[in-house]
FIKOLZA-1660 file (N, C-alpha, C; in steps of 0.1 Angstrom, whole numbers, plus 5000, padded with zeros to 4 digits):
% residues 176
   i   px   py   pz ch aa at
   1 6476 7169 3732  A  X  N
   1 6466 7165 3722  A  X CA
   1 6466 7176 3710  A  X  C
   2 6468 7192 3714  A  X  N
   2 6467 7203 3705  A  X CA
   2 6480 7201 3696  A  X  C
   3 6491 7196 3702  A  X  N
   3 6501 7197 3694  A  X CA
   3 6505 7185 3683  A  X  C
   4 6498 7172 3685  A  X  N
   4 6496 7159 3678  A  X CA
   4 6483 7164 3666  A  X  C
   5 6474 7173 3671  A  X  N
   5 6467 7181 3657  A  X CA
   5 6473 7185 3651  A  X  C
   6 6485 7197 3657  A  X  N
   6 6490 7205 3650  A  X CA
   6 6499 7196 3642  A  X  C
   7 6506 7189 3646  A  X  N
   7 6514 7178 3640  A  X CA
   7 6515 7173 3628  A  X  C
   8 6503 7170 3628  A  X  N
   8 6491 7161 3615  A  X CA
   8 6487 7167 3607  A  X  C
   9 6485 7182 3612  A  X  N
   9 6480 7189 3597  A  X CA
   9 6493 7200 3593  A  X  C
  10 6503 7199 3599  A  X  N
  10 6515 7202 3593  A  X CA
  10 6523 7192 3584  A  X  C
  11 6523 7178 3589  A  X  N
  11 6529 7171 3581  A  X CA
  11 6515 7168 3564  A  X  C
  12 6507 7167 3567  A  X  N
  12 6499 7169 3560  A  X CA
  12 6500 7181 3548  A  X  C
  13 6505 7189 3553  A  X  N
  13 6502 7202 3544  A  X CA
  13 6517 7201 3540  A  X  C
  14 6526 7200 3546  A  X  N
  14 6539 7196 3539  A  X CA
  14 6535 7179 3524  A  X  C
  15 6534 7177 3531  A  X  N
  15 6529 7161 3522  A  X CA
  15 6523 7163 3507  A  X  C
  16 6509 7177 3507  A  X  N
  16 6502 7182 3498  A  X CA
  16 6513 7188 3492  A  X  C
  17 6522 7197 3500  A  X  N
  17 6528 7210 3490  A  X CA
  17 6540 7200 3482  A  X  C
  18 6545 7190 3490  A  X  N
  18 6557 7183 3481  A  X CA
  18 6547 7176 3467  A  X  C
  19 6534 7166 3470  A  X  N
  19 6526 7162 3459  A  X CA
  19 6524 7170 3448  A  X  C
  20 6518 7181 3451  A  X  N
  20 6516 7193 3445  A  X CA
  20 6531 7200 3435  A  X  C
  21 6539 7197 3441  A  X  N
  21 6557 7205 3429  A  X CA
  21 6556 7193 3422  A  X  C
  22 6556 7177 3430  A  X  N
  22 6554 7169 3421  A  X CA
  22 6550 7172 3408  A  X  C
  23 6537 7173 3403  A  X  N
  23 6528 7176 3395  A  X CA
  23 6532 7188 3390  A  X  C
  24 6540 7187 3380  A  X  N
  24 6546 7197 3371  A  X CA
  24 6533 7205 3362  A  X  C
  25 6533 7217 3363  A  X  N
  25 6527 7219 3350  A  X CA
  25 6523 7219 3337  A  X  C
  26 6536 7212 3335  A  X  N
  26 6541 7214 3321  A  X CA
  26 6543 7222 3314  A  X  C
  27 6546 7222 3300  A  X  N
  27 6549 7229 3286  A  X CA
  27 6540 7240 3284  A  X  C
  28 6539 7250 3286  A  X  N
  28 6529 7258 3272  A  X CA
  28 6532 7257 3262  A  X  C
  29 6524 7256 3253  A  X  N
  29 6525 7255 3237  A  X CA
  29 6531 7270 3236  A  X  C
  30 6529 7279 3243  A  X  N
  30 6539 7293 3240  A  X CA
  30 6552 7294 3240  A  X  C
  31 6556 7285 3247  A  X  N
  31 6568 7284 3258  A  X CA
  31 6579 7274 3247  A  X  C
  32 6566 7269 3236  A  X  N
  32 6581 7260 3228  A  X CA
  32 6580 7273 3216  A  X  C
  33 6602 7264 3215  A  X  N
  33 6602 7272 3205  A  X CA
  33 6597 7270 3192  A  X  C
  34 6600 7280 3178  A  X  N
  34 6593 7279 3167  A  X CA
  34 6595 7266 3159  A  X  C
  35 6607 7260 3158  A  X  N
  35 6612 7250 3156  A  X CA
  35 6602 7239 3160  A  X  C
  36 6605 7237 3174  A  X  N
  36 6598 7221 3179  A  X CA
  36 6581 7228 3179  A  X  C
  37 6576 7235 3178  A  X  N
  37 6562 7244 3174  A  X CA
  37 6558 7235 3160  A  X  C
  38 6567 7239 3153  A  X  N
  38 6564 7235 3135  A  X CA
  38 6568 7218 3137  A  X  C
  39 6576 7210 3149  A  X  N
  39 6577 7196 3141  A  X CA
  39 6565 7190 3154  A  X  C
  40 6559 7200 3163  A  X  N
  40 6549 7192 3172  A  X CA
  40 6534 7198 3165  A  X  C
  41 6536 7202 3155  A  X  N
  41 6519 7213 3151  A  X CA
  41 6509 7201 3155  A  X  C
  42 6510 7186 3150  A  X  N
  42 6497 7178 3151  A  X CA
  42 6497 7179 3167  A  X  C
  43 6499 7183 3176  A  X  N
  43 6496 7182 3187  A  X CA
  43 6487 7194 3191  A  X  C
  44 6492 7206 3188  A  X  N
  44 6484 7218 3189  A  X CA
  44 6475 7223 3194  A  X  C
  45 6463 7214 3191  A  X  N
  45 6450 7215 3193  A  X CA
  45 6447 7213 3212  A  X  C
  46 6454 7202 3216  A  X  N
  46 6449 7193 3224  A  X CA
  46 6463 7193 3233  A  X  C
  47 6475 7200 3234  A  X  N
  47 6483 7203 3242  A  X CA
  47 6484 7203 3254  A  X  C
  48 6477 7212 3258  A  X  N
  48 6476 7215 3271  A  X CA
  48 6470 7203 3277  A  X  C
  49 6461 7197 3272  A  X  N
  49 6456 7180 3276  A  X CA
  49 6461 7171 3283  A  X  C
  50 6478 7171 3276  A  X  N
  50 6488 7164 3273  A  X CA
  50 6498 7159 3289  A  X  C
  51 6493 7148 3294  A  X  N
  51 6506 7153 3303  A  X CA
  51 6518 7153 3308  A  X  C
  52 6518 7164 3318  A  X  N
  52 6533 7166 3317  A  X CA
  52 6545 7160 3309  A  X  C
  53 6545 7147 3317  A  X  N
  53 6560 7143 3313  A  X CA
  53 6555 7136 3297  A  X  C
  54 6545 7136 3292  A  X  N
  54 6544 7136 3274  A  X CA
  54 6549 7146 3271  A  X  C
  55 6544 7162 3275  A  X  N
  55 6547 7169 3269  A  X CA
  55 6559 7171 3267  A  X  C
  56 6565 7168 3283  A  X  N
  56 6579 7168 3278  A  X CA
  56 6588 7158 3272  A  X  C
  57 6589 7148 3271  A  X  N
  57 6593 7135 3259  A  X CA
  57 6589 7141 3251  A  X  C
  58 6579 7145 3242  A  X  N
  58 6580 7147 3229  A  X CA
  58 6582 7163 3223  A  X  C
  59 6587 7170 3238  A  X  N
  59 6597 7184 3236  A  X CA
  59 6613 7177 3234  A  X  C
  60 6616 7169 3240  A  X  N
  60 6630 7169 3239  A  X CA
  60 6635 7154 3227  A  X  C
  61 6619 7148 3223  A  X  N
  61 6620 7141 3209  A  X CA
  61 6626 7156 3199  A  X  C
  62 6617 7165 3198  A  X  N
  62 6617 7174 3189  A  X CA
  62 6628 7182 3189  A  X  C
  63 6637 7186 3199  A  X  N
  63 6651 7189 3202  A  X CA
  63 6662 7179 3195  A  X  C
  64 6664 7168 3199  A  X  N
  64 6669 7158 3197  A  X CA
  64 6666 7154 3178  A  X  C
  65 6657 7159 3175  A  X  N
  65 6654 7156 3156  A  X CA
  65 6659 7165 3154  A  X  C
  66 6654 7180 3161  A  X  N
  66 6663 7192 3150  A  X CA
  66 6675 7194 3153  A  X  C
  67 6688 7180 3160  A  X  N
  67 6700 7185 3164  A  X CA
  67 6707 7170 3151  A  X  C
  68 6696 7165 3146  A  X  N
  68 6702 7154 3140  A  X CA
  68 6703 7160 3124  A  X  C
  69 6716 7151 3117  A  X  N
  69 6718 7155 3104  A  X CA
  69 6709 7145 3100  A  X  C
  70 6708 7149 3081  A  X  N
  70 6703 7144 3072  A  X CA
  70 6699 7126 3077  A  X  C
  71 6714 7121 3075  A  X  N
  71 6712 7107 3077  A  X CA
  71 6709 7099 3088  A  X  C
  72 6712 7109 3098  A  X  N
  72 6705 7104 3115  A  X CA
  72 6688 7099 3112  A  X  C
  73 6683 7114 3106  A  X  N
  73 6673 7116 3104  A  X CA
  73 6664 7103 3097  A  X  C
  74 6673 7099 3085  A  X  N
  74 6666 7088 3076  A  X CA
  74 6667 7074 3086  A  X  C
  75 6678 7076 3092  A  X  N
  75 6681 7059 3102  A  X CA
  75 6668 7061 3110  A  X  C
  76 6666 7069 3113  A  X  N
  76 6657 7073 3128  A  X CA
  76 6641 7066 3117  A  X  C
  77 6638 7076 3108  A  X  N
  77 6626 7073 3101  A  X CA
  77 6619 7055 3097  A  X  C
  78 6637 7054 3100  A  X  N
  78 6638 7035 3089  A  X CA
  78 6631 7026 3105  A  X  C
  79 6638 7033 3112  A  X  N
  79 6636 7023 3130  A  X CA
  79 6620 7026 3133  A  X  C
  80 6615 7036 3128  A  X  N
  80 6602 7039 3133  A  X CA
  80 6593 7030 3126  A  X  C
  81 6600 7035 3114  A  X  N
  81 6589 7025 3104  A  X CA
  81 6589 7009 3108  A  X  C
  82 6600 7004 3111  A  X  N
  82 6599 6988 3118  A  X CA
  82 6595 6987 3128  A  X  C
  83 6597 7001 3140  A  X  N
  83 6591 6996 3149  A  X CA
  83 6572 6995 3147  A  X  C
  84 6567 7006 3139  A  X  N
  84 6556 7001 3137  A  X CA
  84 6553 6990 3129  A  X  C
  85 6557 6981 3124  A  X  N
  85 6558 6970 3119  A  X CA
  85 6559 6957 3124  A  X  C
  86 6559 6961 3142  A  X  N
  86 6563 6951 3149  A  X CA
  86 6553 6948 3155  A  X  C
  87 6553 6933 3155  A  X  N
  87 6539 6927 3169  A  X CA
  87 6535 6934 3181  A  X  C
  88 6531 6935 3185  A  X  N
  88 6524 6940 3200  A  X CA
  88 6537 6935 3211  A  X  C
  89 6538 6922 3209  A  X  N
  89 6544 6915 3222  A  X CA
  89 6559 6921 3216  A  X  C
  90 6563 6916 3203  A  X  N
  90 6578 6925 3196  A  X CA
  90 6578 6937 3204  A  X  C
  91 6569 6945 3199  A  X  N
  91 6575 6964 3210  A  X CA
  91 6573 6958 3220  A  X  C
  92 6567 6953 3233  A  X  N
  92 6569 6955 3243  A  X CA
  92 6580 6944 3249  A  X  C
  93 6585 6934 3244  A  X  N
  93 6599 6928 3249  A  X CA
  93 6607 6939 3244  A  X  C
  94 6609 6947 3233  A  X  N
  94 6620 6959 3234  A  X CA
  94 6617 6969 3244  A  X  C
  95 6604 6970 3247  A  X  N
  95 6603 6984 3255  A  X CA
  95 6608 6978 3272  A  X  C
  96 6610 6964 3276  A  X  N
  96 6614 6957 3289  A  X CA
  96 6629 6959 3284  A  X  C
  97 6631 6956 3273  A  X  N
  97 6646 6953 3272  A  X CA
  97 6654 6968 3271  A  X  C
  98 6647 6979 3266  A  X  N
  98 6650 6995 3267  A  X CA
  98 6653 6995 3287  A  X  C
  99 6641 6993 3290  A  X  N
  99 6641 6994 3305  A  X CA
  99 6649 6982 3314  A  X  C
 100 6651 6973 3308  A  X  N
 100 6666 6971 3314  A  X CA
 100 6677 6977 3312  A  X  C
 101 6681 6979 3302  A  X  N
 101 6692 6994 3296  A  X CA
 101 6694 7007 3308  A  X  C
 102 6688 7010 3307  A  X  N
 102 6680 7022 3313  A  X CA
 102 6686 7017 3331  A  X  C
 103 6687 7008 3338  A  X  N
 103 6687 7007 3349  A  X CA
 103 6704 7002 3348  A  X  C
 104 6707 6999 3341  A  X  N
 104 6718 6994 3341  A  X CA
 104 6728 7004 3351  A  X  C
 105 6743 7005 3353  A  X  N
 105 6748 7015 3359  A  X CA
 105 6757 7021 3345  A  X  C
 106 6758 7031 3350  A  X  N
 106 6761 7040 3338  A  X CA
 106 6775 7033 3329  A  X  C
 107 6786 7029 3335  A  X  N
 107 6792 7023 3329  A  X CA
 107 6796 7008 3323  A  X  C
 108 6782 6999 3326  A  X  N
 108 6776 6991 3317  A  X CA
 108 6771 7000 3307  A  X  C
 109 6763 7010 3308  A  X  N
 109 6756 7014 3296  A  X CA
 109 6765 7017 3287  A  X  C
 110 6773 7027 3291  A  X  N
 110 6784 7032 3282  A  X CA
 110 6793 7018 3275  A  X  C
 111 6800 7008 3281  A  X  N
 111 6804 7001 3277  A  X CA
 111 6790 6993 3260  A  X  C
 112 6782 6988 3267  A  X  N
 112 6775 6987 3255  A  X CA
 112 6771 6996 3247  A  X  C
 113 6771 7009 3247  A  X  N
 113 6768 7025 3234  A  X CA
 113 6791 7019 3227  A  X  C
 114 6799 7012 3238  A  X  N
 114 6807 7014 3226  A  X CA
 114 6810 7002 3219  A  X  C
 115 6802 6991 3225  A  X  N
 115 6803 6980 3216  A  X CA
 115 6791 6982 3203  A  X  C
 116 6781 6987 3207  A  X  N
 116 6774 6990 3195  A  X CA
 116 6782 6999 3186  A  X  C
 117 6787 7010 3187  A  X  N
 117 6794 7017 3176  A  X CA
 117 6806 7010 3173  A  X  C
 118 6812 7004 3181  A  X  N
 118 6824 6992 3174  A  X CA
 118 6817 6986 3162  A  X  C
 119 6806 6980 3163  A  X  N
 119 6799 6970 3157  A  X CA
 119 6798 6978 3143  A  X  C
 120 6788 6992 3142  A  X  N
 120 6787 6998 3136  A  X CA
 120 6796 7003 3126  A  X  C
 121 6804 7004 3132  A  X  N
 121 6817 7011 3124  A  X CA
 121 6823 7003 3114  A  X  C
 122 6819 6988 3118  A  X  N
 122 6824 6980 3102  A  X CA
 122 6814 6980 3093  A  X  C
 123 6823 6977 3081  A  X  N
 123 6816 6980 3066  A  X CA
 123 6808 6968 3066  A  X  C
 124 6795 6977 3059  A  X  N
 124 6785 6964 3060  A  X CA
 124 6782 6949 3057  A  X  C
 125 6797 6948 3049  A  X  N
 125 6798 6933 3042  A  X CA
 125 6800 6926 3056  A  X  C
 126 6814 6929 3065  A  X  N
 126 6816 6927 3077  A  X CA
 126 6803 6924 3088  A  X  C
 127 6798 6936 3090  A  X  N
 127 6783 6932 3101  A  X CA
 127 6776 6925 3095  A  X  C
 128 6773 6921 3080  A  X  N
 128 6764 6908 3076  A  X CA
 128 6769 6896 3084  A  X  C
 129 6779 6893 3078  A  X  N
 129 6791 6883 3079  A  X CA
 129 6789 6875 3092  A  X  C
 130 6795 6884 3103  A  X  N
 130 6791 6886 3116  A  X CA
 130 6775 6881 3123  A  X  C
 131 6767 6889 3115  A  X  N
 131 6750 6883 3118  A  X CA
 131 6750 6868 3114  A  X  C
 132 6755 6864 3101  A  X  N
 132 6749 6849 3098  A  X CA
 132 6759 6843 3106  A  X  C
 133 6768 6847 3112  A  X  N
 133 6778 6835 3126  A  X CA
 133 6769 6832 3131  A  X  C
 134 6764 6842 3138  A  X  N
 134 6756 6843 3153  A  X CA
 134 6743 6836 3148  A  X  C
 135 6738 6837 3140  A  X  N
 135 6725 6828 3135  A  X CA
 135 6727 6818 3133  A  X  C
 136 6740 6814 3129  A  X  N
 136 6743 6798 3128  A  X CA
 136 6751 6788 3141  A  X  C
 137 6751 6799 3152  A  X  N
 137 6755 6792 3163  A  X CA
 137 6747 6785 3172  A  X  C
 138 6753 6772 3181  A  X  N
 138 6741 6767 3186  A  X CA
 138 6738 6776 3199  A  X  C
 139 6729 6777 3201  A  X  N
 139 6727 6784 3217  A  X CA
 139 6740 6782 3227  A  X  C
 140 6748 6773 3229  A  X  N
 140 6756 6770 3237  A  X CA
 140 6766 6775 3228  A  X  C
 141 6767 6777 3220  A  X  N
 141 6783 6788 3219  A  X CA
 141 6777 6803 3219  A  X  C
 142 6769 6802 3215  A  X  N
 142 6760 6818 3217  A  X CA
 142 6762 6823 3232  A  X  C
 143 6757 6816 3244  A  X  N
 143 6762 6816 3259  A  X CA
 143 6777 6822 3261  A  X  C
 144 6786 6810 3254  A  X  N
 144 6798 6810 3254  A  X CA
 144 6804 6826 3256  A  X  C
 145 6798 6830 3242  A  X  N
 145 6805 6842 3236  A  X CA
 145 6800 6855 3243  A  X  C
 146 6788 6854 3249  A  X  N
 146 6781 6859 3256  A  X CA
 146 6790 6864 3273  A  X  C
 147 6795 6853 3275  A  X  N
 147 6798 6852 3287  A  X CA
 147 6813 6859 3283  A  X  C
 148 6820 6855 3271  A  X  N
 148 6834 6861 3265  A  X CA
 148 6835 6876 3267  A  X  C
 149 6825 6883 3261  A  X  N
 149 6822 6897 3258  A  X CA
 149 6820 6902 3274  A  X  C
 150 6812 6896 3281  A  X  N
 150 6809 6900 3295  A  X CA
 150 6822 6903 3303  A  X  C
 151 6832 6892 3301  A  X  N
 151 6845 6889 3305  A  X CA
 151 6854 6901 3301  A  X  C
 152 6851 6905 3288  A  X  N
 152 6861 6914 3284  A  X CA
 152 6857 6929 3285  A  X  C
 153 6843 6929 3285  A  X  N
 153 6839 6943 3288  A  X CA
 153 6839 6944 3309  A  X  C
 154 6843 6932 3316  A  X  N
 154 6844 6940 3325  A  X CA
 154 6857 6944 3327  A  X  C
 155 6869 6940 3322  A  X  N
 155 6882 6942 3322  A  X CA
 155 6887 6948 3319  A  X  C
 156 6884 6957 3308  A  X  N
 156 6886 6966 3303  A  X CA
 156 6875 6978 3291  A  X  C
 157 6864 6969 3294  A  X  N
 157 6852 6980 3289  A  X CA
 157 6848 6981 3271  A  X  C
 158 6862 6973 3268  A  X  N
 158 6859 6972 3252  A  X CA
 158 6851 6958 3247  A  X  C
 159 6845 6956 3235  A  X  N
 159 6834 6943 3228  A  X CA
 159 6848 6936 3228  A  X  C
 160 6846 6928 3223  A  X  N
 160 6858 6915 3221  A  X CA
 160 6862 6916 3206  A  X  C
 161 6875 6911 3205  A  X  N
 161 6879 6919 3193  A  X CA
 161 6878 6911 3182  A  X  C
 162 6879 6917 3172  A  X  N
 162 6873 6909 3156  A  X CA
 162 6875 6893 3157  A  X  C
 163 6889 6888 3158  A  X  N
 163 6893 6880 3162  A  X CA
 163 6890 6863 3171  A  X  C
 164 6880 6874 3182  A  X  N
 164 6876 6860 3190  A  X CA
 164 6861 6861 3185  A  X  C
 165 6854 6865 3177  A  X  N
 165 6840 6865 3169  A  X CA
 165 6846 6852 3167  A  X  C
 166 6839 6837 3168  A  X  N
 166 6837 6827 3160  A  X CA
 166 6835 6827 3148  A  X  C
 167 6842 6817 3143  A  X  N
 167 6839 6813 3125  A  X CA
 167 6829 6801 3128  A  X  C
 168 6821 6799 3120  A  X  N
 168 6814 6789 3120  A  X CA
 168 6826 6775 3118  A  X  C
 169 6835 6778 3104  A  X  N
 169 6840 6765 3097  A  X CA
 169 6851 6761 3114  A  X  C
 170 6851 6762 3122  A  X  N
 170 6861 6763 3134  A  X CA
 170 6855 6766 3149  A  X  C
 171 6854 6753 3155  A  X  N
 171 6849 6750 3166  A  X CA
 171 6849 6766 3174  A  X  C
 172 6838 6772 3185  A  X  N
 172 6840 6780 3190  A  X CA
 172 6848 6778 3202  A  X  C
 173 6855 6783 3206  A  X  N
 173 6866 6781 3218  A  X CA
 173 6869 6793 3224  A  X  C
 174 6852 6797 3239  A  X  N
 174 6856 6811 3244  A  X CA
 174 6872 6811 3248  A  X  C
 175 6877 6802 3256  A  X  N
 175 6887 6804 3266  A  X CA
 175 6905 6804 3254  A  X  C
 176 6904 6814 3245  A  X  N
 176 6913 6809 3236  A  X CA
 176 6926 6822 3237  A  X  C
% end
């Protein structure tokens, strides 16, 4: 019976001490540097408040701004400003669709970070071009293409090439 006590309040106190490292202490406002100090000042006051893993997301927001150039910086300001611009239900289908991202396995993710910079890399007359396809397709070629890209990023990890993008004036034909 002494040793089923003893048991209980060892696993117990193991249990507390693992909960306990859980529970990070976070940031001191001492502890950042001068940099992320001057781009977190409105927090200042109420810091220590803050928890943990805020403090830290908006330490390594602030890392992540001061590693970005000029024009990072304006893209970044332009997405904020839309995202606050967006319905309630808008952010939170992106914030599900971020956290599907997020679960993905690392080489789905990477495959889609390189079809997005494929995408990006054409001149912008090109990615218009491209957007009004896809807005003028019917859902069933939308699927189609869908399923095309899937096909080709598992085979070899690349978007599908300029080429099999559908034209509107010309039936879509994934299998071509």
């Amino acid at each position: 019976m002494m040793g089923l006590v003893l048991n209980i309040v060892l696993l117990l106190g193991w249990s507390l001490a693992a909960w306990a490292q859980a529970e990070s202490p976070g940031v001191a406002w001492s502890q950042l540097n001068q940099q992320e100090q001057l781009l977190l000042q409105k927090f200042n006051q109420y810091w220590d408040q803050l928890p943990p893993d805020r403090q830290e997301r908006l330490r390594n927001g602030a890392r992540q701004w001061s590693n970005m150039n000029p024009d990072e910086r304006t893209e970044a300001r332009q997405r904020f400003q839309e995202w606050r611009q967006m319905l309630p239900d808008d952010q939170q289908r992106l914030r599900e669709r971020f956290q599907r991202f997020r679960e993905l396995p690392p080489e789905k993710r990477e495959a889609m970070r390189n079809a997005r910079q494929w995408f990006r890399s054409l001149p912008p007359e090109e990615r218009q071009t491209m957007r009004q396809r896809w807005k003028q397709m019917t859902p069933d070629e939308r699927r189609a293409l869908r399923r095309q890209f899937k096909r080709n990023s598992d085979t070899d990890g690349a978007a599908a090439p300029r080429d099999q993008v559908p034209h509107r004036d010309r039936p879509f034909q994934p299998n071509r």
